[in-house]
SEZALO-975550 format. One line per field, with one value per residue: z, y, x of N, C-alpha, C in turn; residue in one letter; chain; residue number from 1. Coordinates in steps of 0.001 Angstrom, whole numbers. Example, Ala and Ser with C-alpha at 12.3 -4.5 7.8 and 13.67 -1.06 7.14 Angstrom:
2
n_Z	c(7800_7080);
n_Y	c(-5690_-2250);
n_X	c(13190_12850);
ca_Z	c(7800_7140);
ca_Y	c(-4500_-1060);
ca_X	c(12300_13670);
c_Z	c(7800_7870);
c_Y	c(-3300_30);
c_X	c(13200_12900);
residu	c(a_s);
chaine	c(A_A);
num	c(1_2);
# end
This chain:
197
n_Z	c(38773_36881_35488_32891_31683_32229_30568_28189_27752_28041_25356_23544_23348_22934_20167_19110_19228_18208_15290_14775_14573_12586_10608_11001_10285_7475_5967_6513_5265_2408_2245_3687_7282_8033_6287_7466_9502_11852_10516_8449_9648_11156_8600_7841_9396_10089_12435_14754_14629_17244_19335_18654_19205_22181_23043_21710_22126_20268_16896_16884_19132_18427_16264_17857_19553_17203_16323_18154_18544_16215_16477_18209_16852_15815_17336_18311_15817_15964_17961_17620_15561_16953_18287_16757_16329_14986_12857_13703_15841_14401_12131_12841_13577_11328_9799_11649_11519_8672_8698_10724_9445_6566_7934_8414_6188_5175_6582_6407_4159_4639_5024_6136_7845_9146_10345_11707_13773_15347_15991_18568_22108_25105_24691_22201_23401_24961_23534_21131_23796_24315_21669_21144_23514_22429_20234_20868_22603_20935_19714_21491_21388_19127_18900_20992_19261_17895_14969_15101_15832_18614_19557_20123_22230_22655_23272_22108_19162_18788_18977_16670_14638_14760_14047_11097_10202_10792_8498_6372_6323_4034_1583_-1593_-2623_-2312_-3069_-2131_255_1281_328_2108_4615_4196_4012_6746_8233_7393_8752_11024_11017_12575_12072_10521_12891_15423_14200_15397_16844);
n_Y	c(21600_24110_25677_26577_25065_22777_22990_23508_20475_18851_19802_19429_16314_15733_17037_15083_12578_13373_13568_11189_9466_11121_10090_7075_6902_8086_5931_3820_3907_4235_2001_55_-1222_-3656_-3163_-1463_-464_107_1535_2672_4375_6451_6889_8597_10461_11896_11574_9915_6784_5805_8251_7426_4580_5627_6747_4475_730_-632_-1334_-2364_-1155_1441_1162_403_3242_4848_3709_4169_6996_6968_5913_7905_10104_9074_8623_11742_12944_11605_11885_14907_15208_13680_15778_18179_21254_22150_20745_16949_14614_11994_13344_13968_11193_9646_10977_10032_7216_7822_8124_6754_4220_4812_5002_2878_581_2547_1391_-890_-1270_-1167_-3861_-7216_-8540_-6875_-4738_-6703_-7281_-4942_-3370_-3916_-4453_-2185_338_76_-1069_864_3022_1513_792_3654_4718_2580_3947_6692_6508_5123_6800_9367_7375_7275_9933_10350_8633_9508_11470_10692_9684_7388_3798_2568_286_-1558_-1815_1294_347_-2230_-1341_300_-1602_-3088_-936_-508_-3078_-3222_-771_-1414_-3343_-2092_-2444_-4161_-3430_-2121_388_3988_4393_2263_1522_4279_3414_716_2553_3393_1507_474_2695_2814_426_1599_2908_4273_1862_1417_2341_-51_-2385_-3423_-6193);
n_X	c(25867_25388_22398_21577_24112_23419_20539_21557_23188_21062_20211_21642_21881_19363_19590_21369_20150_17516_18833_19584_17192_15786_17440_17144_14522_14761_16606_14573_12216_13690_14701_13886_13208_14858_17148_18253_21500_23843_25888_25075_23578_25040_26396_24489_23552_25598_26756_29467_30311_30780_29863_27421_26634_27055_24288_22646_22612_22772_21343_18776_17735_17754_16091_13474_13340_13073_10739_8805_8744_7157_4839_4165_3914_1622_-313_-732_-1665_-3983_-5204_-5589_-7343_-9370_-10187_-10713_-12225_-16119_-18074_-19858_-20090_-19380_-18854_-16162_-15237_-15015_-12870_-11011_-10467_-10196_-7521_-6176_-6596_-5185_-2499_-2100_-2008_413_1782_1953_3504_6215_6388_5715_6926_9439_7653_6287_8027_8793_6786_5279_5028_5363_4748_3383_1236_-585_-551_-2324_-4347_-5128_-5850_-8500_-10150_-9693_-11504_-13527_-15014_-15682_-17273_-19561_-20201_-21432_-23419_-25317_-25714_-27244_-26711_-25176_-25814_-27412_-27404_-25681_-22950_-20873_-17826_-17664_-18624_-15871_-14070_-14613_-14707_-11898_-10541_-11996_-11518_-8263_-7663_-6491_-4149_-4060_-5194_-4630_-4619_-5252_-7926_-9174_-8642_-10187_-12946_-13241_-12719_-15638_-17657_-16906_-18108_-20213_-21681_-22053_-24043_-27522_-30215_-33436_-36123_-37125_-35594_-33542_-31594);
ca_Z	c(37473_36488_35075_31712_31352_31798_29420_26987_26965_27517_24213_22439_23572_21977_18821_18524_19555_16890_14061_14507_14488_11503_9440_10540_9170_5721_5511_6522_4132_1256_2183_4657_8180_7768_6005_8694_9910_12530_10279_7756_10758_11360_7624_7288_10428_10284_13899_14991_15602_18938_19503_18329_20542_23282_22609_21538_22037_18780_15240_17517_20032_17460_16149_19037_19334_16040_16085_19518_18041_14868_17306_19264_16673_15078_18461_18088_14780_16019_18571_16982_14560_17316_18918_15678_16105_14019_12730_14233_16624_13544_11397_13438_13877_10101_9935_12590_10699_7529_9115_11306_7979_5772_8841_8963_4899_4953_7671_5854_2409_4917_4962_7728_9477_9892_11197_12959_15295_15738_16281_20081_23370_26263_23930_21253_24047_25489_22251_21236_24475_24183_20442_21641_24512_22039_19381_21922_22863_19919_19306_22070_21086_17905_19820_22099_18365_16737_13868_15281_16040_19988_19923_20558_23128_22035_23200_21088_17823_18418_18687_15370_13942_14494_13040_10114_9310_10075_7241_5166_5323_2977_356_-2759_-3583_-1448_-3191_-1874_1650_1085_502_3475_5295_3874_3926_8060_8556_6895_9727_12444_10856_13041_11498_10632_14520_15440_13349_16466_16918);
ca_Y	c(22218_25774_25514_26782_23800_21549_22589_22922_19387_18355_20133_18451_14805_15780_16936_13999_11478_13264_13126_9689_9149_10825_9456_5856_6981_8670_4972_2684_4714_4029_1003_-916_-1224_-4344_-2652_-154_-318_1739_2131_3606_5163_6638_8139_9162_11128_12518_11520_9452_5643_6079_8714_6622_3705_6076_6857_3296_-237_-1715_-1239_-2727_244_2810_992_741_4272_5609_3189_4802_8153_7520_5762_8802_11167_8895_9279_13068_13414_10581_12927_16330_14930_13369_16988_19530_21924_21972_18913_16160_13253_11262_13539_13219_9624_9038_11963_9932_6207_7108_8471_5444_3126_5425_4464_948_481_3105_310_-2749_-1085_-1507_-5308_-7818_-8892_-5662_-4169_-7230_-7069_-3620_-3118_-4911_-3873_-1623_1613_-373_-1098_1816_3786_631_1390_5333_4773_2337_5065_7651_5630_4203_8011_9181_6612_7528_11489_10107_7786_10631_13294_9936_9214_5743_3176_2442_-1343_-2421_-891_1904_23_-2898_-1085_730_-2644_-3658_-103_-514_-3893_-3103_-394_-2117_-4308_-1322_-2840_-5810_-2935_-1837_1820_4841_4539_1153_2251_5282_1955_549_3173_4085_363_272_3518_2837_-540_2014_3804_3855_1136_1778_2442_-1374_-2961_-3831_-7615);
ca_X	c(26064_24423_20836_22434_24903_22084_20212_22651_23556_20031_19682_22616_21372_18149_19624_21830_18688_16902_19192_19799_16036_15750_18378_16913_13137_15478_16604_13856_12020_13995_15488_12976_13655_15427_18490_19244_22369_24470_27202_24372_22545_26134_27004_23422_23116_26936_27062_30320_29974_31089_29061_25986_26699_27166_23064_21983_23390_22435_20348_17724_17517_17760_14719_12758_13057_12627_9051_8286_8422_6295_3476_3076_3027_520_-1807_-1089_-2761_-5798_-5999_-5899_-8151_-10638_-10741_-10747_-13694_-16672_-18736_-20200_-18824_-19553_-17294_-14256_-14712_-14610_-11498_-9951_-11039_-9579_-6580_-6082_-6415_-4010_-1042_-2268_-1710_1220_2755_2569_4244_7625_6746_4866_7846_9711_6833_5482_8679_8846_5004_4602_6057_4538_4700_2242_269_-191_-1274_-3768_-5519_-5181_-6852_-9362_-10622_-10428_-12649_-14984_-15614_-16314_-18402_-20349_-20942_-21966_-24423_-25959_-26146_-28063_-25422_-24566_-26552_-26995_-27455_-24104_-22330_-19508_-16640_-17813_-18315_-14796_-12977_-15070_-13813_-10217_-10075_-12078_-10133_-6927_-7374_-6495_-2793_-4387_-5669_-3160_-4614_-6013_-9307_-9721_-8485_-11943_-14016_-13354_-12917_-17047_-18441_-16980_-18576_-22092_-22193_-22573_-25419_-28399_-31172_-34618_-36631_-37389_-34720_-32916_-31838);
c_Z	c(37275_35521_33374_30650_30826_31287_28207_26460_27102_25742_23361_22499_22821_20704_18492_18521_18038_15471_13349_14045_13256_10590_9380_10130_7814_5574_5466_5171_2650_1312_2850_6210_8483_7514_6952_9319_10806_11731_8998_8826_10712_9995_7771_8295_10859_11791_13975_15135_16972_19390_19480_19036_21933_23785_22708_21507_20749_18075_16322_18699_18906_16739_16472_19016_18241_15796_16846_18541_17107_15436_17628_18360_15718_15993_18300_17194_15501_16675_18466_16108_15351_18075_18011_15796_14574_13858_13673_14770_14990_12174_11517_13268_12463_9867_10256_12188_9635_8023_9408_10207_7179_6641_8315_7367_4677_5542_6854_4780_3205_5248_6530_8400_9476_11063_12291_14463_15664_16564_17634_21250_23979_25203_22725_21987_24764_24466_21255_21845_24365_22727_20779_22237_23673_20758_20025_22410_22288_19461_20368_22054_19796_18463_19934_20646_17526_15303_14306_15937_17719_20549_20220_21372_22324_22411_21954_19728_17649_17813_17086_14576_13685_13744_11832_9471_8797_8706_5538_4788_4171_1276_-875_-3468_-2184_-1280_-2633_-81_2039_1073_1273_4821_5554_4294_6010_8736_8226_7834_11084_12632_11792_11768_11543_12246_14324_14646_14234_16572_18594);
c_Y	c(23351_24776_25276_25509_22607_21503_22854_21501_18423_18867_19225_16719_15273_16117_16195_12800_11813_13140_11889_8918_9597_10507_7808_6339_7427_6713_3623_3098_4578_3046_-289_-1107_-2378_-3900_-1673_-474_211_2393_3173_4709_6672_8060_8803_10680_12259_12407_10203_7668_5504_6853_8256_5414_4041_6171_4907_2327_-860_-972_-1917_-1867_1174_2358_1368_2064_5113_4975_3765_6257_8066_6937_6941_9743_10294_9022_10633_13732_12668_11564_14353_16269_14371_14921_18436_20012_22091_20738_18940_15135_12497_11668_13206_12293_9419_10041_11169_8183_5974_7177_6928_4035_3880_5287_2999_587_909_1755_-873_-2566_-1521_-3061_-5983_-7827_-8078_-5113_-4970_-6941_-5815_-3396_-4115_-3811_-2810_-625_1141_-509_-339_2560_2799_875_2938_5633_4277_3203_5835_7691_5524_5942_8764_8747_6888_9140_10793_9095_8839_11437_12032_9646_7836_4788_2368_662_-2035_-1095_110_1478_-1281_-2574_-172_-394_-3002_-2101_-212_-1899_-4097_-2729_-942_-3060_-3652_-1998_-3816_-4867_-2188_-470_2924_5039_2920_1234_3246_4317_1409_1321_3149_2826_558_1782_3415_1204_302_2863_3296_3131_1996_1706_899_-2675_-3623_-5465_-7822);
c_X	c(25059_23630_20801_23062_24343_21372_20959_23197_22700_19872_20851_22529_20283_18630_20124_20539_18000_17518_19382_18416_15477_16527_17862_15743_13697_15499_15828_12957_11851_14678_14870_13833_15078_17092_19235_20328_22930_25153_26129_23574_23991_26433_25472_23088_24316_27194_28158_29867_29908_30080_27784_26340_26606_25299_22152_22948_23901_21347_18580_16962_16748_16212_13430_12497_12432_10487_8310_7785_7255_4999_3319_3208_2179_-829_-1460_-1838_-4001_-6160_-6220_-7201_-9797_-10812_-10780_-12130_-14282_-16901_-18754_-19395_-18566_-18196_-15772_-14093_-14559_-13339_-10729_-10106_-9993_-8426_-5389_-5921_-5354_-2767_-1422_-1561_86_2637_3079_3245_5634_7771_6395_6239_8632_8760_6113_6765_8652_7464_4700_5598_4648_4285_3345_1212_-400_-1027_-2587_-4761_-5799_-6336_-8397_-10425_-11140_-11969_-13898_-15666_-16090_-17467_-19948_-20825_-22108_-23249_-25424_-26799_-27236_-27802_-25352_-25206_-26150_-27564_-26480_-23334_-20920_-18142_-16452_-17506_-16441_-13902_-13102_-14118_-12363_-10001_-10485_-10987_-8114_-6658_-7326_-4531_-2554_-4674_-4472_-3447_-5397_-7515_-9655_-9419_-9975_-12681_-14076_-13534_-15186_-17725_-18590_-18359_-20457_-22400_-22423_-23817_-26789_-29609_-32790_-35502_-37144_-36921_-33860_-32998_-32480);
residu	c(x_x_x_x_x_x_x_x_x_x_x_x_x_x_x_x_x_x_x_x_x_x_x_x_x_x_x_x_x_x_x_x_x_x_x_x_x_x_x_x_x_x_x_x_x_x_x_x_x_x_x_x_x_x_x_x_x_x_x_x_x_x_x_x_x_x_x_x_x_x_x_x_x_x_x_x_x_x_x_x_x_x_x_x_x_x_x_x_x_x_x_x_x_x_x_x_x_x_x_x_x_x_x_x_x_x_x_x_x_x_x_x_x_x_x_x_x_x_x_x_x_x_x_x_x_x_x_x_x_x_x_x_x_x_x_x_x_x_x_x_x_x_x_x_x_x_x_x_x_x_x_x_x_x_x_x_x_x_x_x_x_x_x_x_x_x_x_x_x_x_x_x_x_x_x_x_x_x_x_x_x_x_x_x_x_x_x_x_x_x_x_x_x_x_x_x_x);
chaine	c(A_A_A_A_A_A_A_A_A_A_A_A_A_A_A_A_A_A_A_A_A_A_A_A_A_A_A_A_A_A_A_A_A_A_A_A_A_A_A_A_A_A_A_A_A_A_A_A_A_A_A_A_A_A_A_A_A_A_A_A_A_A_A_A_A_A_A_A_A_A_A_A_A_A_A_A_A_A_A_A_A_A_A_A_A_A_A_A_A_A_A_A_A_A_A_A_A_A_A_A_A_A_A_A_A_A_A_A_A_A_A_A_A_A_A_A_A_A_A_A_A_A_A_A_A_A_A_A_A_A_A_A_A_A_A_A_A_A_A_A_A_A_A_A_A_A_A_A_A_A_A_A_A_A_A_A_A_A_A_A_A_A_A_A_A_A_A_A_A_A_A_A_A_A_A_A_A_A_A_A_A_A_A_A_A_A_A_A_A_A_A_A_A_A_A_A_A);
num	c(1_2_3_4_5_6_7_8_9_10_11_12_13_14_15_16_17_18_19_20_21_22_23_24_25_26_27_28_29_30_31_32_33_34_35_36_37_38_39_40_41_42_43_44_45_46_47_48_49_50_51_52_53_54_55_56_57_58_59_60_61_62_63_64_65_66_67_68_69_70_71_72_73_74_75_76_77_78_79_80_81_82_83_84_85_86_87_88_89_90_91_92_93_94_95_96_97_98_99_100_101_102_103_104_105_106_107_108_109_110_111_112_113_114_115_116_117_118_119_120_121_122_123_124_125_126_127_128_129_130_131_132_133_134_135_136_137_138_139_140_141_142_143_144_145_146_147_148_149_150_151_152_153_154_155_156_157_158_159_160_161_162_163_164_165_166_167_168_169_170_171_172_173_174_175_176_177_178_179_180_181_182_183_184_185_186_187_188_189_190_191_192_193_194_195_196_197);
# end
């Protein structure tokens, strides 16, 4: 097949993929993942049933995918955000902190067990460790500039970071999300010299 052809109907698989992908984020959205449908995936997306089976098996695909997508562009901001020039390691890492807590919160408004099934698989795992890494690295500029306290190793305090913050999906306002975010952030402060356990 000419070069042409092929991408032409690479490009029309991608725009059907994506419409479908966003018509299920329009309705998880406003409806919770739960309610999604094909046959709503279907009117929402103006794409054919047929056509959308041809794409995905099941409401459980179309899922999958659509969760895939909103993981990786949630590592695209962590990581735009752990490499924005200017500031300190220390800045980013709280940039990339609250960030990381404003998903975590944003996640649980669509409800634990939607999101608990959705939220596993190689693709979760995958962007866990990718966060981890980029945390734990971080944590170690911020080490080196003397912002963060070098008694606990930087993979340690990352793990402690991410599950602080995760427990922003437990909080019910943005300013209480900033409070945690600030409390996790003031445990990595370096201690007075000889404060060390």
């Amino acid at each position: 097949m000419p070069k042409l052809w092929n991408d032409t109907i690479e490009e029309h698989r991608r725009a059907v993929r994506d419409a479908v992908l966003d018509a299920t984020a329009a309705l998880a959205a406003e409806h919770g993942p739960r309610a999604v449908t094909m046959s709503r995936i279907a009117t929402e997306s103006g794409i054919g049933r047929a056509t959308l089976y041809k794409y995905f098996p099941d409401v459980d695909a179309v899922l999958t995918a659509w969760h895939e997508r909103q993981v990786t562009a949630h590592l695209r901001l962590l990581t735009e955000l752990r490499h924005r020039p200017g500031g300190t390691a220390a800045d980013r890492l709280a940039a990339v902190l609250d960030a990381y807590a404003g998903i975590q919160r944003r996640r649980a408004a669509h409800g634990a067990e939607p999101s608990a099934l959705l939220h596993r698989g190689e693709h979760v795992d995958h962007a866990h460790r990718h966060l981890t890494a980029l945390v734990r690295d971080l944590l170690t500029e911020a080490v080196a500039e003397g912002d963060v306290r070098s008694d606990v190793p930087p993979a340690e305090l990352a793990a402690y970071c991410l599950h602080a913050t995760g427990a922003a999906a437990d909080v019910h306002s943005q300013a209480a999300v900033r409070r945690l975010v600030t409390v996790t952030l003031d445990a990595l402060r370096p201690g007075p010299p000889g404060d060390s356990p």
